[in-house]
Every structure is written in C-alpha cells, then in structure tokens.
N, C-alpha and C positions, 0 to 999 in steps of 0.2 A: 622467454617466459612461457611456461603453459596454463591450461585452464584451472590446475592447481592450485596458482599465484592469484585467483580473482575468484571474489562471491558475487550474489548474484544482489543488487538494490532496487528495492521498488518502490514507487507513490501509487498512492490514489485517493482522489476526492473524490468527494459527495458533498452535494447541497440539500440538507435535511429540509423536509417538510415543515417541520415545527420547528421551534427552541427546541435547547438539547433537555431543558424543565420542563418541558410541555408535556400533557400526557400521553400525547400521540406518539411519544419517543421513548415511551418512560418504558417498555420491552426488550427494545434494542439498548436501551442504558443498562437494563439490567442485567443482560447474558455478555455484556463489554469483559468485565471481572474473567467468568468464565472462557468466552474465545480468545482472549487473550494469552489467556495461561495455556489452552489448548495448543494455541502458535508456539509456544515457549518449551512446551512437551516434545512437539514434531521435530522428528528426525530433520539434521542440517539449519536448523532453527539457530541466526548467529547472534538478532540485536533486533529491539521494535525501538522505534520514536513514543516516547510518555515522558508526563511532565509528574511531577509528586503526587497528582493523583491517580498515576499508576495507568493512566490510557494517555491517548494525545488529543481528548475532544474539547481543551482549554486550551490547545494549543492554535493559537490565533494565526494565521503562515497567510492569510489574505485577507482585505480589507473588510469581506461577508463576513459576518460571526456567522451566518446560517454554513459556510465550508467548509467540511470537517476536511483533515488530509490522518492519515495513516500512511506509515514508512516503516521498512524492515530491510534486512538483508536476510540473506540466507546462503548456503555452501553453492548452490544450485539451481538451476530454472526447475528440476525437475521437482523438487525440495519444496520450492512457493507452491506449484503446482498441486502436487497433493494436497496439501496442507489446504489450499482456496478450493479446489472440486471433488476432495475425496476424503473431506473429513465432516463435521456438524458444521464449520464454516460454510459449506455448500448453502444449507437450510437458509440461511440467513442471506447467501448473496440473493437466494433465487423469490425471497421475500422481498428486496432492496424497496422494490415502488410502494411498499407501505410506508418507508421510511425518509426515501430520498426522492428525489427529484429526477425525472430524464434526463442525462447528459448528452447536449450537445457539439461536444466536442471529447477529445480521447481524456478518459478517466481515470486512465495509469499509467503508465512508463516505467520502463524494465531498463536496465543497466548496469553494466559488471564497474567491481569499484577491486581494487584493490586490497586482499586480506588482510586486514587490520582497521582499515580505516571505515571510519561512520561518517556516511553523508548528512552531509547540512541540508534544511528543510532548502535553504535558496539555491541549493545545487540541483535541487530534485527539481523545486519549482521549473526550473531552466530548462532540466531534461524536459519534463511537460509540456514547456512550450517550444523544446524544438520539435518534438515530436508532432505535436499539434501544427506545425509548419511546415514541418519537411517528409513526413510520413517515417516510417519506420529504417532507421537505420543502426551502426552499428551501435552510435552515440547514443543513440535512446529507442528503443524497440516496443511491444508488447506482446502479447503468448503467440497470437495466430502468426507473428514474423519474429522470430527469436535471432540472435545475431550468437556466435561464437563471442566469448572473449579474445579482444584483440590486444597483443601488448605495447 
C-alpha cells in the first residue's frame, strides 16, 4: 500500500468558557455556519463530523456538555494544514482563549484511516488518549510529529 491508499483524520476538543447559548459564545456560534463551509471549500477537504444541525457542537462524544470535539478527514496532512493556519480559520484558532479554556493535556490527534472509511467519534477518542499516554507515534501523532502513513 502507499500514501495514496490513506487520508489523513483528525480530532480536537475544546472546553468552551460558556454554554454554547451563552452570549459569551454567541460570535464563535455564529461564524460556525461560515468556517465550516470554508473547510468544505479547501482543496483535499474529504468529510467533517455534524449532526442535523449541520456543525458537531450538539454532539455530545463526553460526559462535559461544556466539550465540544470537531473531527474531519482530509486527502493530506498538508491539506488540514492549510486550511487550520493559512486560511480565516487561523483568526479564530489565534482568538481560541476568548472562547475555550487552556488545555491541559494534547487537544488533537492526527491519524491516517484508510480511503473510504469515516472514523467514529470512539475511535478518535482513543487515538486521544493514546496519544495523551504515549506521546506521538505512528498510531496517533499531531502537526509538530507527523508520522508517514503505515500500511
């Protein structure tokens, strides 16, 4: 198999300051719609995690309702990449402490899945916590240690 045969999947939480109805969040709700579609736009863009209302911040994946997770695949590391530091997404990570909380532990995990297939939230969750366990490997990585797809 080569790198061909695999995209790239990623998570990350955040533990919001407020409720997602609080007004202290009601900015970040309302540019959701927009970065969304922005993701959906970018080149190698394959699949995001949303439930019927079109993002995933109803989607409940831990026992905090304050958790949000966000999940995608994309063709490429290079692909996320952009798209997270080199697009209006930038704006918004580099605002994040208006909206979320300091993370003390790692806040996303990177891993290749096989073309075709959509990861389940419990599969990501996993990677997160190996990653959070084991440090970056092939199994679960993040930007600053990228792993080659292995087949």
């Amino acid at each position: 198999m080569n790198s061909q045969n695999f995209h790239l999947a990623q998570l990350n939480i955040a533990h919001t300051r407020f409720a997602v109805d609080d007004p202290g969040m009601a900015e970040f709700m309302a540019a959701l719609e927009r970065i969304n579609a922005l993701a959906e736009a970018t080149p190698g863009f394959v699949w995001r995690l949303q439930s019927e209302s079109g993002n995933a911040t109803d989607i409940q994946a831990y026992e905090d309702p304050r958790l949000l997770v966000n999940m995608s695949v994309w063709e490429s590391i290079d692909a996320l990449r952009g798209y997270v530091y080199q697009s209006e997404h930038v704006d918004f990570l580099r605002r994040r402490k208006e909206w979320f909380e300091a993370a003390e532990t790692p806040f996303q995990v990177l891993w290749w899945v096989a073309v075709g297939h959509t990861p389940t939230v419990g599969e990501a969750k996993e990677r997160l916590e190996y990653l959070t366990l084991h440090g970056p490997t092939a199994y679960a990585f993040n930007f600053r240690t990228p792993f080659s797809p292995q087949p």
